[in-house]
N, C-alpha and C positions, 0 to 999 in steps of 0.2 A: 417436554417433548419426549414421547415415550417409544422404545424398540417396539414393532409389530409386533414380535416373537417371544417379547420377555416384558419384565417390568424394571429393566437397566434401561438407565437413559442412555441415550449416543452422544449427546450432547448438552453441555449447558449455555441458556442465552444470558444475555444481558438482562431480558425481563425477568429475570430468576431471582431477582435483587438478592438476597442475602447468598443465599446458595452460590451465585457468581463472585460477590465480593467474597466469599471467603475463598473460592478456588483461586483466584486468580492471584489472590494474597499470599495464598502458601506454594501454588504451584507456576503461576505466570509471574514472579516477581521482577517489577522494572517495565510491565508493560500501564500505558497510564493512557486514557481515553480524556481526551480535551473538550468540551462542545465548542463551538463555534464561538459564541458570545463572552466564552470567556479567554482565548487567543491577545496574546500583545505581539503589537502596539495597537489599538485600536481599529488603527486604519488596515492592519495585516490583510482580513478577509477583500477587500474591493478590491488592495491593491495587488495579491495572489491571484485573485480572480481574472482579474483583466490581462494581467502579465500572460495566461495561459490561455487565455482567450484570442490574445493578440498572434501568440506562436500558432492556434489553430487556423486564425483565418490567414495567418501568410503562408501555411504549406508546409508546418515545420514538422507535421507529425507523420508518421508514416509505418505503413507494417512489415515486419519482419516475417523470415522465411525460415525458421528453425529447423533442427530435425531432434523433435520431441522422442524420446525413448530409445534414439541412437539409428531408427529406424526406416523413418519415411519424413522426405519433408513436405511442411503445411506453413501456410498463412497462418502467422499471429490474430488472433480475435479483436485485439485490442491494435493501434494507431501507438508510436512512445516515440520521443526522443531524450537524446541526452544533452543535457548542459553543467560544464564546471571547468574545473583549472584547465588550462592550456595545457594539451596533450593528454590527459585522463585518459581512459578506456574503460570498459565494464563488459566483460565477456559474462555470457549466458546461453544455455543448450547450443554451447561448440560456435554462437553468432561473437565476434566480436562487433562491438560499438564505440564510434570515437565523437569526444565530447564537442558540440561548439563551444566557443570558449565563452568564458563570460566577464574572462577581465585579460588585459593587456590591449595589444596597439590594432590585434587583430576581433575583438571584441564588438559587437552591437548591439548598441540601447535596448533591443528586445531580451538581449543575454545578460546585460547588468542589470538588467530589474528582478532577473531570477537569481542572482548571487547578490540584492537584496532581501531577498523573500529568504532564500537560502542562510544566511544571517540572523536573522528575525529564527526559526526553526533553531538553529544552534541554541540561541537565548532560553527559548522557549525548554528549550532538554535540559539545559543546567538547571532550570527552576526546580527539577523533582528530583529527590535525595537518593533513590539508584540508578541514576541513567551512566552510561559507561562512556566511551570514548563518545565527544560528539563533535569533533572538527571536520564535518561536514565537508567534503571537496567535490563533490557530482551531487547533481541533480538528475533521478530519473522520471521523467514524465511522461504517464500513459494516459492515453485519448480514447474513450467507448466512444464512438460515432453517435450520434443524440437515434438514428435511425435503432440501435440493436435494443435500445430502453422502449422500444413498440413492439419486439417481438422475442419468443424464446428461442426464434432458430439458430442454431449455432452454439446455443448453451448446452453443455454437458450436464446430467445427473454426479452430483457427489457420491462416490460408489462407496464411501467407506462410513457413514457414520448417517447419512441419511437428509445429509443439512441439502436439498433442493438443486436448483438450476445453479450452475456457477458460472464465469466469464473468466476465469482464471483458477486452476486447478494448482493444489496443495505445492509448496515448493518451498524454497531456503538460499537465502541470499551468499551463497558457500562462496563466495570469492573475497566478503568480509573479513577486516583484521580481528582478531578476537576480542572482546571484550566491547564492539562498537558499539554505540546507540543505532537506531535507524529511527527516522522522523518521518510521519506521512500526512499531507491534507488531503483532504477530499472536498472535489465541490462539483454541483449539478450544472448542466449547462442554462447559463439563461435563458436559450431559445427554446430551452423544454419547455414543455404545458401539461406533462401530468407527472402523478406524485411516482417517486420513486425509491422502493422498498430496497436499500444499498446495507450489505452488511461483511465484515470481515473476520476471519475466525483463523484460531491459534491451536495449534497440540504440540506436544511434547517431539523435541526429535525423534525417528525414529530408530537414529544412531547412538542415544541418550547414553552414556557413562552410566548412571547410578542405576539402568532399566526400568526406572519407576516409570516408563509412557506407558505399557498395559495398563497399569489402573489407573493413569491423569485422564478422565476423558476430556475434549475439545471445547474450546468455549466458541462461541458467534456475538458476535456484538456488531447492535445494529447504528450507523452513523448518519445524520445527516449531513445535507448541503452545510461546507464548511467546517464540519470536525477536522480535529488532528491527532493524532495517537501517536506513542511515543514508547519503543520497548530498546 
């Protein structure tokens, strides 16, 4: 994928093969892409699936009203809720969020199936030899409406390196203890019916310590129904 302007890439994908294994080895270290099929305990993907399936059709998802750049506020693109320990919070662009719980007296069967999944995700991070803190205590889950996978409206241009339409523009989870893991699945809705080109992409902070982000360019890795990825 080559600059209009020059013969520097903006970015590298996943179909890069060698060129991406080696960046991501020297410069994304800790980040590990899972397929689907190969996820434990077996049963992980149905029963992830359906747990999230289940929170969208009872109404649990819903959009935020942020104020992106400090400046004007807007509707969130995306549908998310939170689930984890009793009393948790997760603040983001000045919004705070407070978690349903997912265990004690005030807990529902729909919230303890996600602090089983939740569980299963910890497991899954100890497996690979740099993952950092992974004692997991929230869950954040975000909902694309299956309507926005039929159209571009509402998608912004990536302004910075050229990677296409995006549904969620570059950020950093800064409320993180240092050293965390983060865990992510992704899965397609069942009631879709057509194919859906889903990818997510990484660069160097751009508050980086050692300043090596000028010349780390971006990687995009594209995931199907059911990946998990784990940095």
């Amino acid at each position: 994928m080559m600059s209009q302007s020059s013969n520097v890439k903006n970015f590298v994908s996943s179909e890069d093969g060698e060129e991406f294994k080696e960046l991501v080895k020297k410069h994304y270290k800790g980040f590990v892409h899972v397929p689907a099929r190969e996820l434990t305990p077996p049963s992980f993907y149905n029963d992830a699936k359906k747990a999230f399936e289940r929170l969208r059709d009872a109404n649990y998802y819903h959009y935020d009203v942020v104020m992106a750049g400090g400046k004007h506020c807007s509707r969130t693109f995306v549908k998310r809720t939170l689930v984890g320990c009793p009393g948790i919070t997760y603040k983001y662009l000045s919004l705070r969020l407070f978690a349903h719980p997912w265990s004690g007296p005030g807990a529902i069967p729909m919230m303890k199936s996600i602090y089983n999944i939740n569980k299963s995700m910890i497991e899954m991070t100890k497996q690979h030899s740099d993952h950092g803190l992974c004692d997991y205590n929230l869950t954040l889950i975000n909902d694309m409406p299956s309507a926005a996978f039929h159209s571009s409206v509402g998608f912004k241009e990536e302004a910075l390196y050229g990677m296409g339409k995006v549904s969620v523009s570059w950020h950093a989870d800064s409320s993180l203890q240092n050293g965390s893991s983060i865990g992510v699945c992704h899965f397609v809705p069942s009631r879709k019916s057509t194919p859906c080109d889903w990818r997510i992409a990484l660069r160097p902070s751009p508050t980086s310590e050692n300043g090596a982000s000028n010349d780390v360019p971006p990687v995009s890795v594209r995931t199907a129904d059911g990946d998990a990825y784990f940095q």
